[in-house]
PAKEVEX-698163 format. One record per residue (C-alpha): x, y, z; chain; residue in three letters. Coordinates in nm, 2 decimals, decimal comma. Example, Ala and Ser with C-alpha at 12.3 -4.5 7.8 and 13.67 -1.06 7.14 Angstrom:
+--------+--------+--------+--------+--------+
:      u :      v :      w : chaine : residu :
+--------+--------+--------+--------+--------+
:   1,23 :  -0,45 :   0,78 :      A :    ALA :
:   1,37 :  -0,11 :   0,71 :      A :    SER :
+--------+--------+--------+--------+--------+
END
This chain:
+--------+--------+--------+--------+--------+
:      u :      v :      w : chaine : residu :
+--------+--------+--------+--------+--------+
: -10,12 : -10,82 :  -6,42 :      A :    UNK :
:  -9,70 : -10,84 :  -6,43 :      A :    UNK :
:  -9,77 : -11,17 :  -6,28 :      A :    UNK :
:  -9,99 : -11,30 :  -6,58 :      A :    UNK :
:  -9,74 : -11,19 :  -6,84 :      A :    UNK :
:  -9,98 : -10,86 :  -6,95 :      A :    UNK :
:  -9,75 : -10,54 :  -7,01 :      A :    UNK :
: -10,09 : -10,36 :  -7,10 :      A :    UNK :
: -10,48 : -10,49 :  -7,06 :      A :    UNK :
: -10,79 : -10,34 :  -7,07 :      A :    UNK :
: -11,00 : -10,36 :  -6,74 :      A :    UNK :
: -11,38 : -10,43 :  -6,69 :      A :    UNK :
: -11,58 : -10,37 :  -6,39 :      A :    UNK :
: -11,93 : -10,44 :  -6,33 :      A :    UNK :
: -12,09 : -10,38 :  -5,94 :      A :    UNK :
: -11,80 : -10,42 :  -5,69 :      A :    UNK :
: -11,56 : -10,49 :  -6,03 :      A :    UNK :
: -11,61 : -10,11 :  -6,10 :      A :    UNK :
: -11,43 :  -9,97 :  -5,80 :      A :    UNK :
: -11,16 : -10,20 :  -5,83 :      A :    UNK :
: -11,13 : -10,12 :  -6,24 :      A :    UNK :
: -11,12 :  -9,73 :  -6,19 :      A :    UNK :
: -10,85 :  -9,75 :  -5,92 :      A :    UNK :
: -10,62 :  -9,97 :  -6,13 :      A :    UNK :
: -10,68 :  -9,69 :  -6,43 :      A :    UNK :
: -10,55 :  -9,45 :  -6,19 :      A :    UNK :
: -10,31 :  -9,63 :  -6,03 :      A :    UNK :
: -10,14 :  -9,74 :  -6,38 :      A :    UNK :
: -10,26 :  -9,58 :  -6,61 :      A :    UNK :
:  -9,95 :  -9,60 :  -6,84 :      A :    UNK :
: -10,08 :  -9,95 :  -6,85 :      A :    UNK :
: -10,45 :  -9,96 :  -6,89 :      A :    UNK :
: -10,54 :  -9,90 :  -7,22 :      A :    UNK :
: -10,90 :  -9,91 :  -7,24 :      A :    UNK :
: -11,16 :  -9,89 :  -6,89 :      A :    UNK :
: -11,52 : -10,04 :  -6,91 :      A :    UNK :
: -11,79 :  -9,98 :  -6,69 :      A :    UNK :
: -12,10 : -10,20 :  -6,71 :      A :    UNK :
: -12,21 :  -9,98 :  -6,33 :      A :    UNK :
: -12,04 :  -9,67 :  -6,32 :      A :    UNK :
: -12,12 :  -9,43 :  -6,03 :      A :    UNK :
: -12,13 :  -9,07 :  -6,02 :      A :    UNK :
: -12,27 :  -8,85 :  -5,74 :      A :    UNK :
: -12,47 :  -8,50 :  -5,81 :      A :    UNK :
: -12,26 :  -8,22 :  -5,86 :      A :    UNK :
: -12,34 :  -7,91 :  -5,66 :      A :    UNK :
: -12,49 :  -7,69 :  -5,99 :      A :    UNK :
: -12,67 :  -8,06 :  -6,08 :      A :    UNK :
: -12,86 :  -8,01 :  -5,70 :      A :    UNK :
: -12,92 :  -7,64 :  -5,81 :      A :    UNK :
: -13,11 :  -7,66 :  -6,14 :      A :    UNK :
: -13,26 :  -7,95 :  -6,02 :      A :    UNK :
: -13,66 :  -7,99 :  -6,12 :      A :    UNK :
: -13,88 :  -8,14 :  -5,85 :      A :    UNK :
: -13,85 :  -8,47 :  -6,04 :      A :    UNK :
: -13,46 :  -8,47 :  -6,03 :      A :    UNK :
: -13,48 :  -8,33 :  -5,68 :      A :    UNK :
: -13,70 :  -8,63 :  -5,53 :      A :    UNK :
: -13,44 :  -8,86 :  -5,74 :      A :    UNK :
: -13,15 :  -8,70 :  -5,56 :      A :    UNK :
: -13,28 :  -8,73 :  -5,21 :      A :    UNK :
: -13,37 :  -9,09 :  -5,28 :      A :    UNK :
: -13,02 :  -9,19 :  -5,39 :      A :    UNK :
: -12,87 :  -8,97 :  -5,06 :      A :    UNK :
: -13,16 :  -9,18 :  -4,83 :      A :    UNK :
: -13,00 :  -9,50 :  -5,03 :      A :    UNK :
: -12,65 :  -9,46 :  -4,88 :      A :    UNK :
: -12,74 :  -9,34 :  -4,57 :      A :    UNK :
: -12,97 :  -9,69 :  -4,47 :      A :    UNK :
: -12,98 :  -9,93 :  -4,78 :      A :    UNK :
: -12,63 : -10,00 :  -4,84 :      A :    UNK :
: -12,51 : -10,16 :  -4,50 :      A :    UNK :
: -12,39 : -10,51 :  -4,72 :      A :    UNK :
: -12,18 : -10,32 :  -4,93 :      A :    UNK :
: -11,99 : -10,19 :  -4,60 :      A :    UNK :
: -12,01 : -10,61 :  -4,46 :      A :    UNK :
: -11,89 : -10,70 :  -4,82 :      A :    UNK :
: -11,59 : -10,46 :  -4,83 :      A :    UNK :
: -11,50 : -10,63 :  -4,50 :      A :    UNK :
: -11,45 : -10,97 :  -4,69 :      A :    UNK :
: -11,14 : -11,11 :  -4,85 :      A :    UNK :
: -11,16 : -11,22 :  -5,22 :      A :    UNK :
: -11,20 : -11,61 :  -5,26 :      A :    UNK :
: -10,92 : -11,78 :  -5,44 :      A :    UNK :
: -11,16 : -11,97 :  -5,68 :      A :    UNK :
: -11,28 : -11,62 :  -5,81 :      A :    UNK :
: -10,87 : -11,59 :  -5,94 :      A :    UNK :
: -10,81 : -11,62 :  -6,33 :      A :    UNK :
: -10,73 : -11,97 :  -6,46 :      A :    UNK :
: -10,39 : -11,82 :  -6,60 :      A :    UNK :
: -10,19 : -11,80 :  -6,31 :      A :    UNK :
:  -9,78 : -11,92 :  -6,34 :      A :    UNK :
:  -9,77 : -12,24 :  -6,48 :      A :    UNK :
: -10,05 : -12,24 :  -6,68 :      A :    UNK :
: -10,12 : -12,11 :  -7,02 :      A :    UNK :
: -10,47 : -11,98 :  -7,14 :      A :    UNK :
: -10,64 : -12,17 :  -6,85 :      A :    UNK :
: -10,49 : -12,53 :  -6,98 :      A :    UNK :
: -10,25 : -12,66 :  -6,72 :      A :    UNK :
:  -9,90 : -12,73 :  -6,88 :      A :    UNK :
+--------+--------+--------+--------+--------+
END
């Protein structure tokens, strides 16, 4: 964000855009000013799994069956380098996306 001029920002992440949104909270957060999650994750916390009803319980053991055998393309996609038309329109030498 130094490179596009922003001393502080706010951050959004949404499906992979999360991840990357928390980290740069915790990584500056001196600079971030506000976080927004449109997918946030969270995992069961150990007294969660123990006062668990069998509704929660089945839900639980879904999302651990999940991770262990439906998320292979997130471990191929966090393999892949970001594409360079996904970058901001304000890069050095442009202002607000218009070239100068």
């Amino acid at each position: 964000m130094s490179i596009l001029d922003y001393e502080r920002f706010v951050a959004h992440g949404g499906d992979w855009g999360c991840h990357t949104s928390i980290e740069l909270a915790r990584f500056v957060p001196d600079r971030v000013s506000g976080l927004h999650l449109t997918m946030p994750l969270a995992s069961p916390l150990p007294e969660d799994r123990a006062s668990a009803d069998d509704a929660e319980k089945r839900t639980i053991e879904k999302r651990g069956q999940f991770l262990m055998d439906g998320f292979g393309f997130g471990m191929i996609q966090g393999t892949a380098t970001a594409d360079a038309r996904l970058l901001p329109a304000r890069l050095p030498g442009r202002t607000r996306g218009v070239a100068r």
